[in-house]
C-alpha positions as CSV (number, residue, x, y, z in Angstrom):
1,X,103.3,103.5,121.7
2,X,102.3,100.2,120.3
3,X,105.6,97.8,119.5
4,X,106.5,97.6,116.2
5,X,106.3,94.0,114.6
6,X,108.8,95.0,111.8
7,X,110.1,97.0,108.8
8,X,108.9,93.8,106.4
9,X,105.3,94.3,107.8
10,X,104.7,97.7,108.0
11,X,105.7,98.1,104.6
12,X,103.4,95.4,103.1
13,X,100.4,96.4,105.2
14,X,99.8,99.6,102.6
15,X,101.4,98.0,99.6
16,X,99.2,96.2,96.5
17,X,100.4,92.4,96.1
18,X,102.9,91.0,98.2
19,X,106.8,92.2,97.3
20,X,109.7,91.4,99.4
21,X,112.1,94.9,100.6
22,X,115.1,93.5,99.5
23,X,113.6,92.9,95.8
24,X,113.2,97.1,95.7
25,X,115.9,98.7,93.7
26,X,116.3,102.4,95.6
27,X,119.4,102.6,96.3
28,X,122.3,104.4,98.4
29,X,124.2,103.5,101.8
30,X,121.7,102.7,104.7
31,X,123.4,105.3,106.7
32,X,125.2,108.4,106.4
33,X,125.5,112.3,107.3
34,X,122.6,114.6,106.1
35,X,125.0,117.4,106.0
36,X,127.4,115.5,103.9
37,X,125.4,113.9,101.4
38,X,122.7,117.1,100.6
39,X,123.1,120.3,100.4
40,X,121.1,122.3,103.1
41,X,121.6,125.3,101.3
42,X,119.4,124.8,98.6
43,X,115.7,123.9,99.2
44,X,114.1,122.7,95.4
45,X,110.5,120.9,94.7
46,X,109.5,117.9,92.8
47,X,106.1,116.4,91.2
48,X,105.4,112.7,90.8
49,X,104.1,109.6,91.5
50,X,105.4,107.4,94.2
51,X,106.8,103.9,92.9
52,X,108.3,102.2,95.9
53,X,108.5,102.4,99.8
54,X,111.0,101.1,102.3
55,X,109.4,102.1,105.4
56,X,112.8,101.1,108.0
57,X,115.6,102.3,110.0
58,X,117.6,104.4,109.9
59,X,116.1,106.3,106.8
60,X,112.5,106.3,105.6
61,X,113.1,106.3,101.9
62,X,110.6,106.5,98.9
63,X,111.2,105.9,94.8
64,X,109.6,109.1,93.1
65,X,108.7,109.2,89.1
66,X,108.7,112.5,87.6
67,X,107.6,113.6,84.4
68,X,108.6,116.9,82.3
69,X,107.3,118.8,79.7
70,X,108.4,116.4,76.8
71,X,107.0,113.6,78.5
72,X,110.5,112.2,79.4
73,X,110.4,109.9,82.9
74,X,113.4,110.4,85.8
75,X,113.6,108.7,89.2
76,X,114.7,109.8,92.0
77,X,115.8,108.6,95.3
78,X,114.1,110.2,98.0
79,X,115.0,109.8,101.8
80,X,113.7,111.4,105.3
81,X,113.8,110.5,109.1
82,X,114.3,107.1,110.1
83,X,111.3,104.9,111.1
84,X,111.9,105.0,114.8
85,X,111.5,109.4,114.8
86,X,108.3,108.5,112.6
87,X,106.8,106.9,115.4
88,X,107.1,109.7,117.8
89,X,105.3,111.5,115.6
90,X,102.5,109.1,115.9
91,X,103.6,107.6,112.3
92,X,103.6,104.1,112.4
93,X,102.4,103.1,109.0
94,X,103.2,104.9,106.0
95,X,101.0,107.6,104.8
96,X,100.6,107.1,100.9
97,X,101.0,104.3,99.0
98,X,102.5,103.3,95.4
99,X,100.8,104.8,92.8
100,X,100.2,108.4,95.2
101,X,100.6,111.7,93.2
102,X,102.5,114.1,95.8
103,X,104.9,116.6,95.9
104,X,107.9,116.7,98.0
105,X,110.4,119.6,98.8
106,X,114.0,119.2,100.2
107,X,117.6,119.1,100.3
108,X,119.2,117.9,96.9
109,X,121.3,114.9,96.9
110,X,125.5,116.6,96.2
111,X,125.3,113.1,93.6
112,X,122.8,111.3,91.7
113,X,119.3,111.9,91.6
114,X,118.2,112.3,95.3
115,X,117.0,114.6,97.6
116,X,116.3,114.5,102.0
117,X,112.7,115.8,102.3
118,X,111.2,118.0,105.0
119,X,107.6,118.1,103.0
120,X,105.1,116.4,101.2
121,X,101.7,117.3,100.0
122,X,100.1,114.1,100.4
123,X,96.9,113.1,98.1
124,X,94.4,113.9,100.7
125,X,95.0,117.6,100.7
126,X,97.1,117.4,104.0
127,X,100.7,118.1,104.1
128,X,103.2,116.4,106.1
129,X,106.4,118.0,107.4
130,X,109.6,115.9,108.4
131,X,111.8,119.2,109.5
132,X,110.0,119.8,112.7
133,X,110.3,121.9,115.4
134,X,108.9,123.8,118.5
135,X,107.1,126.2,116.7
136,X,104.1,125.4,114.4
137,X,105.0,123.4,111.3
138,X,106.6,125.4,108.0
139,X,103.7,124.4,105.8
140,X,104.0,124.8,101.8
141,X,101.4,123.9,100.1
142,X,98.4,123.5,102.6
143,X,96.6,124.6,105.6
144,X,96.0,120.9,107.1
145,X,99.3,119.6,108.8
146,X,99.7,115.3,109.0
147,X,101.1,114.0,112.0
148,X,102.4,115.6,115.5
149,X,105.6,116.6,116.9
150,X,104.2,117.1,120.6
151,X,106.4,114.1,121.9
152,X,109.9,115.6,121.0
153,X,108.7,118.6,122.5
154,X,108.0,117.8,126.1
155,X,108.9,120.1,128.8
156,X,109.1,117.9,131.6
157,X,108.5,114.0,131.9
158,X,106.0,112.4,134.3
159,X,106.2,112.3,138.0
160,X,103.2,110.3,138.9
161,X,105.1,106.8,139.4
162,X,106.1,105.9,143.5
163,X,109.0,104.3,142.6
164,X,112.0,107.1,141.1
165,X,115.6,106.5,140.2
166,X,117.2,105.5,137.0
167,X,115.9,102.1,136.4
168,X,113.5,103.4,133.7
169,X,113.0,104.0,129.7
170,X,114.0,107.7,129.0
171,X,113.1,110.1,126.1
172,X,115.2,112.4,124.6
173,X,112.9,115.9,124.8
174,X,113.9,118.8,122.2
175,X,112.9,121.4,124.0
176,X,114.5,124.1,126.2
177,X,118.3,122.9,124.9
178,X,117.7,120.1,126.7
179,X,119.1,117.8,124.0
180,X,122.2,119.5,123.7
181,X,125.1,117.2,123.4
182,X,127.5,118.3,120.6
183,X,129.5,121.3,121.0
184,X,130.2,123.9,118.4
185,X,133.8,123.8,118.8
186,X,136.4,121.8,120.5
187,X,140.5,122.4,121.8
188,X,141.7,120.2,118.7
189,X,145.3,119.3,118.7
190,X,146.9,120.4,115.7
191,X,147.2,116.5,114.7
192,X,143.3,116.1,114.8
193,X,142.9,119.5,113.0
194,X,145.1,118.0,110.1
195,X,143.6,114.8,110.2
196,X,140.3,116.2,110.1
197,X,140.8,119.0,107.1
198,X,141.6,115.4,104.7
199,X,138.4,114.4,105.8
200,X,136.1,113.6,103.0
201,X,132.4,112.9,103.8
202,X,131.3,111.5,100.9
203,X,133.7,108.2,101.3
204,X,135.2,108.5,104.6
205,X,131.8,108.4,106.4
206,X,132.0,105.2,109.4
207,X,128.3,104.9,109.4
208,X,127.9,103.5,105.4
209,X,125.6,100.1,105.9
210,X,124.4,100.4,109.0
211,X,128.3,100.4,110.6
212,X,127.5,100.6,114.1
213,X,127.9,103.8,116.5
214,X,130.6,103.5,118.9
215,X,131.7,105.2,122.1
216,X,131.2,108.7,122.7
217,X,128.4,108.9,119.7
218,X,126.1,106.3,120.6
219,X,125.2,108.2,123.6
220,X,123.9,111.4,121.3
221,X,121.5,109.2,119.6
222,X,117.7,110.5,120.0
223,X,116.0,107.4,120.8
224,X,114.8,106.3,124.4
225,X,117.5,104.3,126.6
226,X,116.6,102.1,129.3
227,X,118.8,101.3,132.3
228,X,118.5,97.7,133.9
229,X,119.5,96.9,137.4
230,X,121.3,93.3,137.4
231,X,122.8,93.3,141.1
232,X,125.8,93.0,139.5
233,X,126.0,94.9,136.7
234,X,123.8,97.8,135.3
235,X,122.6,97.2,131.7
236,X,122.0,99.9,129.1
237,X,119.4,99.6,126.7
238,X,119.5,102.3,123.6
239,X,117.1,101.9,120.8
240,X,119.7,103.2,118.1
241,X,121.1,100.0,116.7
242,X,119.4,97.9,119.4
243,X,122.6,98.6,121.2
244,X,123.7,97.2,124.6
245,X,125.9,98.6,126.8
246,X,127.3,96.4,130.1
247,X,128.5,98.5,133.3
248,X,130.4,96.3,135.7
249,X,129.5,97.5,139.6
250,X,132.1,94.9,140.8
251,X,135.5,95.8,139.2
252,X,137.0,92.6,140.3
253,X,134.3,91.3,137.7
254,X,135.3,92.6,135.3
255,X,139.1,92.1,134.8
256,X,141.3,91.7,131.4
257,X,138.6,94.0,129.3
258,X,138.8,93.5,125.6
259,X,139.1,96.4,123.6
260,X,135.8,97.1,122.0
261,X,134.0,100.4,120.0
262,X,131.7,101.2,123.4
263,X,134.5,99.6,125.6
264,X,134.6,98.9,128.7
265,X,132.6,100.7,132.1
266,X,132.8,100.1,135.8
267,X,130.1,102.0,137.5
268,X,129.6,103.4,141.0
269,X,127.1,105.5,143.0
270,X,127.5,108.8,144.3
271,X,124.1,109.2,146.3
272,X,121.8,109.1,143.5
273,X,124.0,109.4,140.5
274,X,125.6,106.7,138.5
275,X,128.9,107.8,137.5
276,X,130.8,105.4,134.9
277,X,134.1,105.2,133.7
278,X,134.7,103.8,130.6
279,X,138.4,102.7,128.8
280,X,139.1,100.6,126.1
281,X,137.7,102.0,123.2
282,X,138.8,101.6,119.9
283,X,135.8,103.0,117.8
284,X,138.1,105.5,116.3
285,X,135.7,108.0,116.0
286,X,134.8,110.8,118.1
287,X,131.7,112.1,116.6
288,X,129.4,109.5,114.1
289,X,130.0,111.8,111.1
290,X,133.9,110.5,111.5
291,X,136.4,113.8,111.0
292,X,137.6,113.6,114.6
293,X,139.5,110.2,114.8
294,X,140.3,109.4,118.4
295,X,142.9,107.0,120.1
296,X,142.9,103.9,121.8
297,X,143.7,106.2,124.7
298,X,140.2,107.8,125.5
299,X,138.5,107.5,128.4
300,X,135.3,108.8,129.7
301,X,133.4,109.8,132.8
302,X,129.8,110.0,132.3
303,X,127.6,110.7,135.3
304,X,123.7,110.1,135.3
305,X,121.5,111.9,138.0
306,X,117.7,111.5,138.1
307,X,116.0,114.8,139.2
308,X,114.1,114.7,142.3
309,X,110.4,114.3,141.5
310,X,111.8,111.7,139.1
311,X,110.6,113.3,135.8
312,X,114.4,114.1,134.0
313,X,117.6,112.0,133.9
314,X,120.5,115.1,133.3
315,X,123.4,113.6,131.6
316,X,127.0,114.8,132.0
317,X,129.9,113.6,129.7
318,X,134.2,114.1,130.3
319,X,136.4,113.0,127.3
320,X,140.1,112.9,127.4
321,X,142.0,112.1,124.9
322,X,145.5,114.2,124.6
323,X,146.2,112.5,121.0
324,X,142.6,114.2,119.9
325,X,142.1,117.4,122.5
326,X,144.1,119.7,124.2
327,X,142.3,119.3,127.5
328,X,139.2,117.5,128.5
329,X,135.8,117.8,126.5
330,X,132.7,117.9,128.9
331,X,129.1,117.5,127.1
332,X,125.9,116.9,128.0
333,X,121.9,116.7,127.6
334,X,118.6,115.6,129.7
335,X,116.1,113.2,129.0
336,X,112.6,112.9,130.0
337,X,110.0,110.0,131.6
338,X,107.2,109.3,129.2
339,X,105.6,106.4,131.1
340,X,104.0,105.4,127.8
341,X,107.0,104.7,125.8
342,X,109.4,101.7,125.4
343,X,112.5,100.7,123.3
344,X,111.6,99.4,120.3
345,X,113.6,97.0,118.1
346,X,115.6,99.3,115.8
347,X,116.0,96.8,112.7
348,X,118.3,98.8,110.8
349,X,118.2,98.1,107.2
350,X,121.2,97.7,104.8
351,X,121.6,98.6,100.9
């Protein structure tokens, strides 16, 4: 993949006259729950011509201008995948421009004029689908699909390099259940249950204006992660966020930890696996979408193990937290090696 050189830049490259991103006037928090803010139950279709572009993290977002019967105008707020999930689909410009008749078809916004988009019928005949996944695309409107899924779709990594281990840039891979992380239910104490059923997505969401992910939901992210050996200590690398997390190999290093939302880790080797403790959190939060609040008291044991012929990192996750669960929580996923892909700078965008 080629590095991106920015949000600003991309943007301008396939816009008429020079405009700056913060002059656009879409609008909405920068970040929030899908689930929360459109309703996935409905799928409706609109008509127009597009009117702005912010081509960024952590949403790709477009202005749309419809027109009815009568001739009366409405705008509405589109939004879709964020820029870095573009680029694994080999997306690294936008496709249309301003002044581009399409039609788009999504989840509607539960307020205002909005909608999260899983199609478009670009102007070229071709049609583009952001809801992806391993089977061949749900096309709409044409027989011609834009774009490629292939990458999150990788069975195994590569195995060609000499030197294996950790000390690499890993992929997240949808296939097989491989990205499995969240579970579909958890031994909530009856405190977190009530906590959680006052919940309300729409204004208790932690994520509003690109709020950054804490400890344990920074590790679900889907981007590539890097681990970096310093002697030391262990840098790691995630995309989401251009987040960096420090793991102490010395523990005498690494004494009085401040409290912190990815807190603190002390790391140590078990043959080839890096297993890391982590204490000190006070994110709150147990999952990103923010119903499960957590205590200062969780702690985590994550262990990291490379697969043999060095094409897979498996990933295994302990929580405990006897405020928040009855007994421990233990998730976990794989990545793969794609040689050709790095962490890019994730930029996220406010507003």
């Amino acid at each position: 993949e080629s590095r991106v050189e920015g949000a600003e830049s991309m943007w301008v490259k396939k816009m008429p006259g020079v405009l700056a991103l913060c002059a656009l006037p879409l609008t909405g928090s920068a970040h929030h729950s899908v689930a929360s803010n459109f309703d996935r139950s409905v799928t409706t279709e609109l008509e127009g011509e597009i009117t702005e572009i912010l081509w960024r993290n952590p949403h790709v977002a477009f202005a749309l201008t419809t027109t009815d019967t009568s001739g009366t105008e409405a705008e509405w707020n589109l939004e879709t995948h964020s820029l870095s999930i573009m680029k694994r689909m080999d997306v690294n410009e936008p496709f249309i421009e301003v002044g581009d008749r399409v039609k788009v078809a999504g989840w509607p916004a539960r307020r205002g004029q909005g909608m999260f988009v899983n199609n478009m019928l670009l102007p070229s005949g071709e049609e583009f689908v952001f809801a992806f996944g391993p089977e061949p695309a749900e096309l709409r409107w044409s027989d011609r699909l834009w774009g490629t899924n292939e990458r999150w779709f990788a069975e195994s990594g590569d195995t060609s390099a000499a030197e294996r281990g950790i000390f690499r840039v890993w992929s997240t891979t949808l296939a097989g259940g491989q990205a499995f992380f969240w579970l579909p239910d958890y031994p909530l104490t009856d405190a977190t249950r009530a906590a959680s059923a006052d919940f309300d997505p729409l204004t208790d969401d932690p994520l509003i204006d690109c709020a950054l992910k804490g400890m344990p939901a920074i590790m679900s992210a889907p981007y590539p992660l890097e681990f970096i050996d310093n002697s030391a200590t262990i840098t790691l690398h995630l995309e989401e966020y251009d987040t960096i997390r420090t793991i102490y190999l010395d523990e005498q290093a690494s004494a009085a930890p401040i409290p912190s939302i990815l807190g603190h880790s002390v790391g140590h080797w078990e043959d080839e696996t890096l297993v890391v403790e982590t204490t000190d959190v006070n994110w709150g939060y147990f999952r990103g979408t923010g119903e499960y609040p957590t205590s200062d008291d969780i702690e985590f044991v994550e262990r990291f193990t490379p697969t043999e012929n060095g094409s897979r990192l498996r990933y295994e996750m302990t929580v405990t937290d006897p405020a928040t669960f009855t007994e421990p929580v233990v998730m976990g996923k794989t990545w793969v090696w794609l040689p050709d892909v790095n962490v890019e700078p994730y930029e996220c965008a406010t507003g």
